[in-house]
DRENLUMKE-70211 format. One record per atom (N, C-alpha, C): x, y, z. Coordinates in pm, whole numbers, plus 50000, padded with zeros to 5 digits. Each point is the difference from the previous one (the first is absolute). Example, Ala and Ser with C-alpha at 12.3 -4.5 7.8 and 13.67 -1.06 7.14 Angstrom:
2
513194943150780 499115011950000 500905012050000 499655010549928 500825011950006 499235010950073 
// end
This chain:
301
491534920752511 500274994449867 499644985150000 499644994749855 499224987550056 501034990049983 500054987450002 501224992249927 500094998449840 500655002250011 500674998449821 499734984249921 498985000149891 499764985949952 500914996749867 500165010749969 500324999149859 501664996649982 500184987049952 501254998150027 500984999449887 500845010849974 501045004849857 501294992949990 500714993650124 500744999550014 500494985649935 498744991349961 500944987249941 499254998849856 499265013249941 500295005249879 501435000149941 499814998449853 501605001949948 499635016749907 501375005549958 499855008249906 500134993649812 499365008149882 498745007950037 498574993850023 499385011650057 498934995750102 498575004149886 500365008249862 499035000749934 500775008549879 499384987449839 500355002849903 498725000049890 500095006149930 498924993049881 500634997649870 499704988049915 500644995049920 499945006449889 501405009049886 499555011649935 499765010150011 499715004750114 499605017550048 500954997050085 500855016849965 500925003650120 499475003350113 499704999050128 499645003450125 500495010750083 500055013649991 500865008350018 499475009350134 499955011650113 499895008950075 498754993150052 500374990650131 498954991850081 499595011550081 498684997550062 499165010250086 499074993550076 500324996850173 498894990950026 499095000750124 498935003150078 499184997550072 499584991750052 499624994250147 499254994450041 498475000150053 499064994449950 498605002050042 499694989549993 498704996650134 499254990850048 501144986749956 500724997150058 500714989549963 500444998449864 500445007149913 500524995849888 500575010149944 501564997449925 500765012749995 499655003549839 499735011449967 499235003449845 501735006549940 500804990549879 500915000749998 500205011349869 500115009049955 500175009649900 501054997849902 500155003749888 501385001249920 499575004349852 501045008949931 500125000349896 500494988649907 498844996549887 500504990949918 500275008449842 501164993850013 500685000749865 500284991549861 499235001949921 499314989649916 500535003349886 500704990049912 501424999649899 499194993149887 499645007849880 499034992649895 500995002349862 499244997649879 500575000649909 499985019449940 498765007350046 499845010850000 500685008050079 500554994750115 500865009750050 499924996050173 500355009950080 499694997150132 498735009650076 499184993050092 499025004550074 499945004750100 499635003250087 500125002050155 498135001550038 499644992450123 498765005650096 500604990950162 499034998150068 499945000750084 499044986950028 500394991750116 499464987650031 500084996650131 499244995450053 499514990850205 499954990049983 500514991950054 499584984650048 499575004450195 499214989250026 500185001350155 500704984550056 500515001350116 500364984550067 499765002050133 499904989750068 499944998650166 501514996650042 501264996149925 500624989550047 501165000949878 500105008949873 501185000749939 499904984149955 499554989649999 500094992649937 499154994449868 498655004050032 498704999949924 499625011049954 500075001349882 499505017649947 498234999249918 499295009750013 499125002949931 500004997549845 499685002349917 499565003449879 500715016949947 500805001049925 500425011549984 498405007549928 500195017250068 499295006849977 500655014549938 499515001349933 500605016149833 499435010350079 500025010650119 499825012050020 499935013249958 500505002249927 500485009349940 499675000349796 499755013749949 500314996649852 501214996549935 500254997149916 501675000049938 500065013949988 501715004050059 500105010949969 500715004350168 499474990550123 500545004950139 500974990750061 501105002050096 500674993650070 500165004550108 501174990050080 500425007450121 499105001750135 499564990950031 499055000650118 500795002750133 499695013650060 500995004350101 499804989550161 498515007650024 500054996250119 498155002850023 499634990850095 498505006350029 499684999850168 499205010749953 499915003750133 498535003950024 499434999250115 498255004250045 500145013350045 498665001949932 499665015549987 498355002650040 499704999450121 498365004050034 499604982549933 499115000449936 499134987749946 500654992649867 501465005450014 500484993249843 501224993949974 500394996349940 501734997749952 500405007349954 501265006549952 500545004849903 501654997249966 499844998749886 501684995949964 500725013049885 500715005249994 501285001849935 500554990849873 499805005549899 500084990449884 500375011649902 500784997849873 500795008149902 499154997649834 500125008549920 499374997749833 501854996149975 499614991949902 501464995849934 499654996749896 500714999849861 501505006750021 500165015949973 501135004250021 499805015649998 499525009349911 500205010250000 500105007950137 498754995450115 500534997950115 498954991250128 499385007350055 499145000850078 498725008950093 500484987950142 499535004050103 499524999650118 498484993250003 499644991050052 498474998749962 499524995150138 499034999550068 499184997350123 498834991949931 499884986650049 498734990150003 499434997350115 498535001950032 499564994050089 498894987449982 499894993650132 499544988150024 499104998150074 498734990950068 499565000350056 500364983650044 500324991049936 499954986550029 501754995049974 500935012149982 501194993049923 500264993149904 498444994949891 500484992249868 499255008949910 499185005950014 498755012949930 500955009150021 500785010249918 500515013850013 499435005949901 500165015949995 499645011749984 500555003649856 499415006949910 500735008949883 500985005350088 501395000649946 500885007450041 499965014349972 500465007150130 499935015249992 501545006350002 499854998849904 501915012249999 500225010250125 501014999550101 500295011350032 500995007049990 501284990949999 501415007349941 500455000249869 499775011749897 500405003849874 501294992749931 500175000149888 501264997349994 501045009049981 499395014149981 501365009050045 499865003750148 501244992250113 499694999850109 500845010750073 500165012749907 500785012949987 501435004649949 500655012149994 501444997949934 501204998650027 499674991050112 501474989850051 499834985249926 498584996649933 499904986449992 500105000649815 499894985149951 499124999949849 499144998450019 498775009549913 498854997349966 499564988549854 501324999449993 499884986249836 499814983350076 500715004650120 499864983050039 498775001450106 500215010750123 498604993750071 499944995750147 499375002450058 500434994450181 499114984449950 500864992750048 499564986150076 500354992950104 499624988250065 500014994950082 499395005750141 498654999850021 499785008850151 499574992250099 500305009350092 499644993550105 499385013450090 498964992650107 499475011950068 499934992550127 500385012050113 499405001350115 500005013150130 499434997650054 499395013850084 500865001550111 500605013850014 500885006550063 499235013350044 499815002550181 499805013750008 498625003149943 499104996049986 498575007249899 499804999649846 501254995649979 500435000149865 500194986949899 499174994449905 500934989949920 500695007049911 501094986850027 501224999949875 499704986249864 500625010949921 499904991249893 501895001849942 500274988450053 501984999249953 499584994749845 500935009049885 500434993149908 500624997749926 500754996549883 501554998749949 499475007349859 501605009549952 499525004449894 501575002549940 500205000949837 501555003849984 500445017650043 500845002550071 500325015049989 500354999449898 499785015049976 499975006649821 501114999949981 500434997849830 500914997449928 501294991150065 499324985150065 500564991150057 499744989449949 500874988150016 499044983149981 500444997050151 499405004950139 499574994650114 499375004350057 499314991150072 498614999650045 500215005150208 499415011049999 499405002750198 498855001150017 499834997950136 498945003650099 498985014849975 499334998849949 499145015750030 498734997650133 498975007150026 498845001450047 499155008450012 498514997849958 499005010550057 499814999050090 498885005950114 499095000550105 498715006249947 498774991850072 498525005249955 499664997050199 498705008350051 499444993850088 498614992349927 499415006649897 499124987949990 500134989649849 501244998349988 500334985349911 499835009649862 498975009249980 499795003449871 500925016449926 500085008450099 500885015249943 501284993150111 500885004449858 501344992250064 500915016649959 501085000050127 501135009449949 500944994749966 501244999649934 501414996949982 500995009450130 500224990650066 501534999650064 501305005649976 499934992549862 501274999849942 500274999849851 499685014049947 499585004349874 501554995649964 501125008650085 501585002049950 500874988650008 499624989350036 500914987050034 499414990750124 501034992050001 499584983450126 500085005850162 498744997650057 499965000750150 501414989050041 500474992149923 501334991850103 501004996249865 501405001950029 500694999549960 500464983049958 499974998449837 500034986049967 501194999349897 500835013050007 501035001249873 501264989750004 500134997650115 500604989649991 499974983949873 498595000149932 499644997549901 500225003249884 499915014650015 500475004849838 500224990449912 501264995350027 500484996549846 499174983249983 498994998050068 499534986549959 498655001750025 499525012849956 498155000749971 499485005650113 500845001150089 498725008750177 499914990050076 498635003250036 499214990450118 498685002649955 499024989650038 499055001049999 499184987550093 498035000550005 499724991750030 499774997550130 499615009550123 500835002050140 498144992350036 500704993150141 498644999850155 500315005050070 499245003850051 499995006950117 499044995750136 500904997650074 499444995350157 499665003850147 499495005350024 500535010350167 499524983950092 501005001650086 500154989050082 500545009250126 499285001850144 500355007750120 500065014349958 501675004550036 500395012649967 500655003549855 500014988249925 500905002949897 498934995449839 500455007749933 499644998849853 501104996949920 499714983749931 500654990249922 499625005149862 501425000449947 499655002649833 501164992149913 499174993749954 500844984449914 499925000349821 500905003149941 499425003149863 501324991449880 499234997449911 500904995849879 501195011349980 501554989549955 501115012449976 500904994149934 499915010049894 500744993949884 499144997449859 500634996249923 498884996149884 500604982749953 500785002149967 500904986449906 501194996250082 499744989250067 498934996050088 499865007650155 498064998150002 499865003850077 500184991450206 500265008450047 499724999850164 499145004850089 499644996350081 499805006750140 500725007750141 499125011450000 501115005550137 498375006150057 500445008450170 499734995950090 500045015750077 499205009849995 500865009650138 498765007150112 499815001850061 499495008350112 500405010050027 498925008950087 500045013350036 498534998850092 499975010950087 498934999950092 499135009649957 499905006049904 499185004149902 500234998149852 498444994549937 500205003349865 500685012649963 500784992749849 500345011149935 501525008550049 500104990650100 501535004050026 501224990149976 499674990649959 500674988050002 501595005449944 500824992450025 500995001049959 500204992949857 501255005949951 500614991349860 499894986449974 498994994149877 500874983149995 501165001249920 500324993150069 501674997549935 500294988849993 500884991849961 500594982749997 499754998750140 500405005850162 500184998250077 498684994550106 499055004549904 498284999050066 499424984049940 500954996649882 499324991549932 499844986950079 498964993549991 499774987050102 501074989849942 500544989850055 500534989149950 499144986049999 499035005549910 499634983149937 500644993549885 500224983150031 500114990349877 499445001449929 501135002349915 499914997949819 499584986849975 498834993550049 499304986949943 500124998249847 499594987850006 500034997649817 498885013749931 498724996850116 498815009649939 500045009749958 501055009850089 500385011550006 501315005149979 500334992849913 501954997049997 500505017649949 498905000449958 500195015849852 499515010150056 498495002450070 499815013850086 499444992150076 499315010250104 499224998050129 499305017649993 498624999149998 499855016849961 498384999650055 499365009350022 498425000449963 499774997250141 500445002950151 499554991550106 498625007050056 499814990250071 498905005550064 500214998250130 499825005850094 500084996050172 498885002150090 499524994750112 498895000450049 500424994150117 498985003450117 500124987550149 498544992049965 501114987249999 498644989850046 500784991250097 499735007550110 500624992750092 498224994050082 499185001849978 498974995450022 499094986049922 500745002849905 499824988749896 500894985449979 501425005850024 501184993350017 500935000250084 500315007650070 500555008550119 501025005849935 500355006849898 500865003449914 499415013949927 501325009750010 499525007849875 500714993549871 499295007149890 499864987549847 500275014549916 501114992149903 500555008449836 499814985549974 499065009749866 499494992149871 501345008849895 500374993649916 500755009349912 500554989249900 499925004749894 500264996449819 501654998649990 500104984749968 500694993349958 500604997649877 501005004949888 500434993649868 500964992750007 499874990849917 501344987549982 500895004649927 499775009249919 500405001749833 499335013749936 500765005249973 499685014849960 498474997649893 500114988349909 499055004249905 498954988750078 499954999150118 499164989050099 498875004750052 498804992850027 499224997250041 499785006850159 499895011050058 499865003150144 498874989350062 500944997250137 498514993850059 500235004150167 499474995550120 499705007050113 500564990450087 500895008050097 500234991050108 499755007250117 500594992250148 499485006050110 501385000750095 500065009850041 501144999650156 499345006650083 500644993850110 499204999550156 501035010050100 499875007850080 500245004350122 499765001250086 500355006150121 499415000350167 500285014050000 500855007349966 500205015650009 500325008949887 499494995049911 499905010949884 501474998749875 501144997950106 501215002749937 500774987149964 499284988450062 501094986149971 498774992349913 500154995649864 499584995049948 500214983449979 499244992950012 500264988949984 498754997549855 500624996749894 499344991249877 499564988449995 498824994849993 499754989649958 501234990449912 499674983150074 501584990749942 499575003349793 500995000549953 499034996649831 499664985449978 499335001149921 499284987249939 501174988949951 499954987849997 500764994449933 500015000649873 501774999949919 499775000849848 499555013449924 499325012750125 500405012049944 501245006750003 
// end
């Protein structure tokens, strides 16, 4: 591993806002030196509200690119990307409902693809087909990708876990026509869970997902195979500061190792001050997955 240049630690939180657009479900990569930073923007007009999809790149979290529009209006939710033979591909949602599942690919990470639908929005008759799977995320287990994604069970207002499997990205089966591969009821009465990463680190597979709705949290559980994870419950939930930034939720994370970059694995994850507020992005740091340390906040946030 090489030494770590990139230095986060005398960063403050948040680490990336845009002035007017909510900044919402961060998604991020590193290539050739520069991390290509993803997010849904949420754009508040006199006509109503918007949603697509936007990159900046940085070397350093301090200097950002030029924001770049990916996506048409109409998509959110940038899961996760991952290389596939000669390409990128990310996990990205149609919004607002009823939602699809959608797959973009890339060749350069700022050029993507017409989006290709693969998960319907009737995601069978344990789920609603009025609202829609969103939020995905994919990765390869066994021969197999997964595509995790959140949807309301039928004749509910809360949101679980479903998933397909495809081996080649394009004919996908459902999993879980009748209900959630992991138990999130502990939620019930405050909207579900949603929003999950997923990490395999050694022997174990990390699964970290939004819980709750008003207001939201983070929690935290493992299992040594996908898809077995245990319950989140209050008891999984991480204990980060309620900063000024984030005084109201903490939701949308993202997790990754860049311990090559920083010597740290890194959650990016969406910050509100204030229910009718502005999301923007901060960063916490670990050494083993489970102790989070947050960036100090900014002064005066």
């Amino acid at each position: 591993m090489s030494t770590p240049r990139l230095r986060l630690k005398q960063l403050t939180n948040p680490v990336f806002a845009i002035e007017g657009i909510s900044v919402r479900d961060p998604a991020a990569i590193w290539h050739d030196g520069l991390c290509y930073l993803y997010y849904t923007r949420e754009v508040h007009s006199l006509s109503g509200v918007a949603w697509d999809i936007g990159v900046v790149t940085t070397p350093d979290f301090r200097e950002f690119s030029a924001e770049r529009i990916i996506t048409p209006r109409g998509y959110a939710s940038p899961g996760n990307v991952v290389r596939v033979g000669d390409r990128w591909v990310m996990p990205i949602q149609s919004y607002p409902w009823p939602s699809e599942i959608v797959l973009v690919a890339s060749e350069d990470l700022v050029h993507w693809s017409t989006p290709c639908h693969i998960v319907p929005a009737d995601t069978g008759p344990g789920w609603g087909a009025e609202h829609g799977p969103i939020d995905g995320w994919l990765f390869q287990h066994d021969g197999l990708w997964h595509c995790v994604w959140v949807n309301f069970l039928a004749g509910t207002d809360h949101r679980a876990f479903g998933v397909h499997v495809s081996r080649d990205l394009e004919n996908w089966r459902n999993l879980t026509p009748e209900g959630p591969f992991i138990d999130g009821s502990a939620y019930n009465h405050n909207g579900g869970v949603e929003n999950c990463s997923i990490l395999q680190d050694g022997g174990w597979w990390h699964f970290y997902a939004s819980v709750g709705m008003q207001p939201q949290r983070l929690a935290h559980v493992v299992a040594p195979e996908p898809l077995a994870w245990p319950a989140l419950t209050p008891e999984a939930e991480l204990s980060l500061p309620l900063d000024p930034w984030c005084a109201y939720s903490q939701s949308a994370l993202f997790v990754d190792d860049w311990r090559e970059q920083c010597g740290s694995y890194v959650m990016i994850y969406h910050g509100l001050a204030r229910p009718e507020g502005e999301a923007t992005f901060g960063l916490a740091l670990s050494d083993d997955l489970w102790t989070w340390r947050p960036l100090k906040p900014r002064v005066g946030e």
